[in-house]
MIDOSE-1310 file (N, C-alpha, C; in nm, 2 decimals, decimal comma, always signed):
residues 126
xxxx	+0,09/-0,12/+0,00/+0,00/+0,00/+0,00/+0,09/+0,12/+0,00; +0,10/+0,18/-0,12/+0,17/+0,32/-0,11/+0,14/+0,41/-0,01; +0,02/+0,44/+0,02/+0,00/+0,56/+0,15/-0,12/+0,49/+0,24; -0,16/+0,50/+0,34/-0,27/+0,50/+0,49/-0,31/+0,59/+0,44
xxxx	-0,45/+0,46/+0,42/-0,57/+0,51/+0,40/-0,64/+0,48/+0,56; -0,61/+0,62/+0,61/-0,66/+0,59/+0,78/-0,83/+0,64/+0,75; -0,94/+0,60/+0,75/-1,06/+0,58/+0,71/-1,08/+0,44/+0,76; -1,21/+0,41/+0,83/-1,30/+0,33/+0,81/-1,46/+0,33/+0,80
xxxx	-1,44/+0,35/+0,66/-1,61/+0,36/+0,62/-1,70/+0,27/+0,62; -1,83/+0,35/+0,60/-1,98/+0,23/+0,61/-1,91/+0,11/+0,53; -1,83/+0,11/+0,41/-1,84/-0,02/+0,34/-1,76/-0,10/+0,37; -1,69/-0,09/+0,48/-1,57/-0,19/+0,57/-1,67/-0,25/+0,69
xxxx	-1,78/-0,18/+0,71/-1,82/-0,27/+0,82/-1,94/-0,39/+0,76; -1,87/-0,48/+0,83/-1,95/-0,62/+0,78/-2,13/-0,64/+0,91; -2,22/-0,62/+0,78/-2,35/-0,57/+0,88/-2,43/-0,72/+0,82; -2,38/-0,79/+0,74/-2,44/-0,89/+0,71/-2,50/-0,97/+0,79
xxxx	-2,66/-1,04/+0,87/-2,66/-1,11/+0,95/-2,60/-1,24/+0,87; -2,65/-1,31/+0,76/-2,60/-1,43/+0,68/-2,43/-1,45/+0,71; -2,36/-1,35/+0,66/-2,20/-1,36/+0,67/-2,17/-1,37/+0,76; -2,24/-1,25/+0,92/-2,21/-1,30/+1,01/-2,21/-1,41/+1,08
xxxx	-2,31/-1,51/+1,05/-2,35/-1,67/+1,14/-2,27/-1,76/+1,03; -2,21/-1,72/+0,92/-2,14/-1,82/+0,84/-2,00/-1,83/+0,91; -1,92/-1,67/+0,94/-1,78/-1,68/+1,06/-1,81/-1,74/+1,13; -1,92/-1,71/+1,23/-1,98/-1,78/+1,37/-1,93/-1,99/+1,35
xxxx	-1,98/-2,00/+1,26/-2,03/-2,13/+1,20/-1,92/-2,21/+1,13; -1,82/-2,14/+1,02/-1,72/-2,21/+0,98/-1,59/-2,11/+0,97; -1,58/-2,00/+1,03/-1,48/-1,92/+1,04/-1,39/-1,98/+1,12; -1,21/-1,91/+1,15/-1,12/-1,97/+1,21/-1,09/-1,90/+1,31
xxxx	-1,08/-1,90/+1,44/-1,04/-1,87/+1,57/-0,90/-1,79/+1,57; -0,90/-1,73/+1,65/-0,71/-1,65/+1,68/-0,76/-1,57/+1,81; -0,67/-1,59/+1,90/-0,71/-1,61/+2,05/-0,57/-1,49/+2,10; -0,62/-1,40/+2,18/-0,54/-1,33/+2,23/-0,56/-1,32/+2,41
xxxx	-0,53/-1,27/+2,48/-0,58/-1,25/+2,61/-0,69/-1,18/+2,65; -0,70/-1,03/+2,58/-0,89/-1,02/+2,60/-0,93/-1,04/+2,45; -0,90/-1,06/+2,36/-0,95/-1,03/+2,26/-1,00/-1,13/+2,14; -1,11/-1,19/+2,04/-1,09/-1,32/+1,97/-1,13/-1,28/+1,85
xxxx	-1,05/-1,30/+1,74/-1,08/-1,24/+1,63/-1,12/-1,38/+1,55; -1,25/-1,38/+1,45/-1,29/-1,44/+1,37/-1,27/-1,44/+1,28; -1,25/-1,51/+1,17/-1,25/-1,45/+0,99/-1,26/-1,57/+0,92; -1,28/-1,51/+0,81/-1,27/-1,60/+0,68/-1,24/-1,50/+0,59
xxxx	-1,21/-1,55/+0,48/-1,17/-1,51/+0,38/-1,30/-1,45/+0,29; -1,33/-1,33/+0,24/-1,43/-1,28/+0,13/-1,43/-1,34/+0,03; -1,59/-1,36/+0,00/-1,59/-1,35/-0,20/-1,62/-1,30/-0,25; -1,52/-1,25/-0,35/-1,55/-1,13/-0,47/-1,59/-1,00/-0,42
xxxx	-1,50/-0,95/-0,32/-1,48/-0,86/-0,28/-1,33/-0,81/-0,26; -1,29/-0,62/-0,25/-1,23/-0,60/-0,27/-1,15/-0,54/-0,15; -1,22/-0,52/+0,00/-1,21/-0,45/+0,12/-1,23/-0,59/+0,20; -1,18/-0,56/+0,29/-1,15/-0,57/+0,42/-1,29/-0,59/+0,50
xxxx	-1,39/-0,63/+0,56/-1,49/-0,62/+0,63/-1,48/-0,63/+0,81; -1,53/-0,53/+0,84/-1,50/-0,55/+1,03/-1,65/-0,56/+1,10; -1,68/-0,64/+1,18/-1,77/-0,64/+1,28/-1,72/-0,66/+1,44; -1,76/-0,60/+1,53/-1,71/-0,60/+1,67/-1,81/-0,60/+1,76
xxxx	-1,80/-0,66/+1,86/-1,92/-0,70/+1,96/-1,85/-0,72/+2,10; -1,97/-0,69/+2,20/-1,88/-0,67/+2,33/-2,06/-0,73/+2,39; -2,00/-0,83/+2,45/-2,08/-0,92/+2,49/-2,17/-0,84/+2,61; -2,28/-0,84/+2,61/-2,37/-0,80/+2,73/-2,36/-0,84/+2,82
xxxx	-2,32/-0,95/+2,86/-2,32/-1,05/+2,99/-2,21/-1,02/+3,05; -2,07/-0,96/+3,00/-1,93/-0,90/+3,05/-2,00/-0,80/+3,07; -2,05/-0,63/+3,05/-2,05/-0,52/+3,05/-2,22/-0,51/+2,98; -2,31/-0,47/+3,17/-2,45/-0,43/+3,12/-2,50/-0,30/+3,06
xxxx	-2,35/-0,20/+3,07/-2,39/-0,10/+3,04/-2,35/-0,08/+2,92; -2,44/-0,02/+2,79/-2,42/+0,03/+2,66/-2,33/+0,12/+2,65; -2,32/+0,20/+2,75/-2,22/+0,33/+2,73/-2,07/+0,25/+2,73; -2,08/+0,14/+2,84/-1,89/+0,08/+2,84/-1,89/+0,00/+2,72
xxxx	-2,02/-0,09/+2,67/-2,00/-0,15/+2,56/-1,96/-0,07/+2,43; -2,01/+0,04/+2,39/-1,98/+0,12/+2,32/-1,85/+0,16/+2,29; -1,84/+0,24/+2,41/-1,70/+0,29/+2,47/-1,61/+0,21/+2,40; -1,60/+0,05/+2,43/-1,53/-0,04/+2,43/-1,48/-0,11/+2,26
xxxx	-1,64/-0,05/+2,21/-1,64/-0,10/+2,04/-1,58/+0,02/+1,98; -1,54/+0,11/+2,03/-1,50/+0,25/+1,94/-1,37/+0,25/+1,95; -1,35/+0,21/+2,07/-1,16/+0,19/+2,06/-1,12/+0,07/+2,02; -1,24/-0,02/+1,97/-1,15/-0,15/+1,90/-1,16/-0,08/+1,76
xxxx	-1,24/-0,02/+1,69/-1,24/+0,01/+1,55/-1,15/+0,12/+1,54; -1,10/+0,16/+1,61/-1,02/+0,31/+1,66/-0,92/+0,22/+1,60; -0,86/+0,15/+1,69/-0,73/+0,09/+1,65/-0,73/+0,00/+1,54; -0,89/-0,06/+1,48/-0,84/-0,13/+1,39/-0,84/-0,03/+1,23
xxxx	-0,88/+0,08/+1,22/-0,87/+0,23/+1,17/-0,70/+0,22/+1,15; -0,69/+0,22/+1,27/-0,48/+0,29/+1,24/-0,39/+0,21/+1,19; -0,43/+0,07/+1,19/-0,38/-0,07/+1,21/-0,40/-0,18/+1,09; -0,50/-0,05/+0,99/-0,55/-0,17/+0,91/-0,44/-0,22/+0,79
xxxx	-0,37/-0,13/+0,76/-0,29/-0,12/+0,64/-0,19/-0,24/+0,67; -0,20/-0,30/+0,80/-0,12/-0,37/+0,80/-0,21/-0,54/+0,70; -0,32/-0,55/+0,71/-0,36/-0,60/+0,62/-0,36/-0,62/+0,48; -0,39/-0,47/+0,49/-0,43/-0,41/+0,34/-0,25/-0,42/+0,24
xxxx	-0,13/-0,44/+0,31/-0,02/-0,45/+0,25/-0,01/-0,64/+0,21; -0,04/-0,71/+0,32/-0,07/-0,86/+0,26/-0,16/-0,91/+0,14; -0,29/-0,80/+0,13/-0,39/-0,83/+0,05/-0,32/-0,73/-0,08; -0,25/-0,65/-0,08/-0,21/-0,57/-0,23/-0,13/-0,71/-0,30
xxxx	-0,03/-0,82/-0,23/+0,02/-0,90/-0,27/-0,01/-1,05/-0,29; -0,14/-1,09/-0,20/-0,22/-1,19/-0,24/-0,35/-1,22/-0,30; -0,40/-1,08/-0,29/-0,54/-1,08/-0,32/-0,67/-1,14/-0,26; -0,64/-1,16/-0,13/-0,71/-1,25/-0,04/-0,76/-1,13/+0,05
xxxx	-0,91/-1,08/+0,06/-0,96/-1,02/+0,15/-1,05/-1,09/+0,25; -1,07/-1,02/+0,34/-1,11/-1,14/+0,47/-1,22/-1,01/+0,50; -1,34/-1,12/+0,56/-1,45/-1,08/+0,68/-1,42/-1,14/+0,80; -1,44/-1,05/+0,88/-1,38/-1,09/+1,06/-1,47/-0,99/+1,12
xxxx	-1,47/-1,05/+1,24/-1,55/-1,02/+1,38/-1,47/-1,07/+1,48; -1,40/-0,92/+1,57/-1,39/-0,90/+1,68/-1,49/-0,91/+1,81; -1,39/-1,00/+1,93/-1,49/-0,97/+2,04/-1,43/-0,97/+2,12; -1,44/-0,86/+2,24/-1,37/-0,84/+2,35/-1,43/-0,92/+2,44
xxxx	-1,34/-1,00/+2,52/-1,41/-1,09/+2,61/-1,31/-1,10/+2,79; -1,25/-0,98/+2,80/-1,25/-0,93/+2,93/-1,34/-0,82/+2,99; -1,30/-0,93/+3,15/-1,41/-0,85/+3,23/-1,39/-0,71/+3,29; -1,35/-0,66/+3,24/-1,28/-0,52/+3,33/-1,24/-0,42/+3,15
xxxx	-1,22/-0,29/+3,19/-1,24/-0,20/+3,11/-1,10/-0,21/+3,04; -1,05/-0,23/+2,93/-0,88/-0,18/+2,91/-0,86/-0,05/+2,86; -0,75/-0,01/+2,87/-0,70/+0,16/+2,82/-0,67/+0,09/+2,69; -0,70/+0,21/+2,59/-0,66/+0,22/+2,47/-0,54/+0,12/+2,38
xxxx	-0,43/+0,19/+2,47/-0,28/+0,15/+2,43/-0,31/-0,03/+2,41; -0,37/-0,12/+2,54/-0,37/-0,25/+2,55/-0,45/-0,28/+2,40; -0,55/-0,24/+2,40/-0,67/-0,30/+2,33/-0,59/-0,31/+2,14; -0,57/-0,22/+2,15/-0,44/-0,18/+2,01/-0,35/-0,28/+2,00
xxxx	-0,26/-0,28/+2,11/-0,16/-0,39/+2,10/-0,18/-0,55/+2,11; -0,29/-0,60/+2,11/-0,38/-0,70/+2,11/-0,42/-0,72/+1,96; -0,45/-0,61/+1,93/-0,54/-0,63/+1,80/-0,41/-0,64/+1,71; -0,34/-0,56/+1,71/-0,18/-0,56/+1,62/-0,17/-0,74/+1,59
xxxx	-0,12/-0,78/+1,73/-0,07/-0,89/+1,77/-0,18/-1,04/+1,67; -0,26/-0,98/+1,68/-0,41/-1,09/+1,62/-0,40/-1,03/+1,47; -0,40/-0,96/+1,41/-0,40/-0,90/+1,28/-0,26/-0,98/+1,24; -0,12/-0,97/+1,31/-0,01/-1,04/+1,25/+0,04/-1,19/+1,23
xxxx	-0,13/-1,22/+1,34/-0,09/-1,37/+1,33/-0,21/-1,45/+1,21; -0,34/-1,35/+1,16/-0,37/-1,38/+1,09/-0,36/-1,39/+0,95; -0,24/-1,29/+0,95/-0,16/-1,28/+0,79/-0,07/-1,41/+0,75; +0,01/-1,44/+0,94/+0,11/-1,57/+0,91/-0,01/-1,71/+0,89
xx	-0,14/-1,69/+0,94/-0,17/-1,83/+0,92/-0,28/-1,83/+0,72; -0,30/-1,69/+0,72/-0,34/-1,72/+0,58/-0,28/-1,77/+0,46
């Protein structure tokens, strides 16, 4: 990718209910300490797709759940090119769903470095 494209627009978020229960269903796991990212690979698509969920049952209140979905897409915003440089050379774009699955609030910096760490290991296993 010649330049960061730091944007994440409507057409990067994956709102599909169908695509989403198909990850659910046959997508591949990547396990970090709070954080578990889902994916599969897109068809006939040209972007990247994100969905992110913050379980009710961890966090009853919408404001922390919120809170919590805006700094995952925050960082996957700054972070994504790191994708988007594997897919300029294989042509393999992926749908994934993030899910934060600790019990306690994390600062920024963690939630970022999590995500880095799961974004690099899904390029090595693709």
């Amino acid at each position: 990718m010649t330049e960061k494209k730091l944007t994440f627009s409507a057409k990067e978020h994956l709102k599909s209910r169908k695509e989403i229960s198909r990850i659910f269903t046959n997508g591949i796991f990547l396990y970090s300490d709070f954080i578990i990212l889902k994916y599969l690979p897109g068809e006939h698509q040209k972007m990247h797709k994100l969905a992110v969920s913050v379980p009710k049952r961890l966090f009853k209140s919408a404001v922390i759940r919120n809170k919590l979905k805006r700094r995952i897409r925050e960082s996957y915003r700054l972070n994504k090119y790191i994708l988007y440089d594997y897919s300029e050379k294989s042509k393999v774009f992926f749908n994934f769903l993030v899910i934060y699955k600790h019990k306690e609030i994390l600062p920024y910096q963690k939630i970022e470095e999590h995500l880095v760490i799961l974004l690099n290991k899904l390029i090595e296993q693709a």
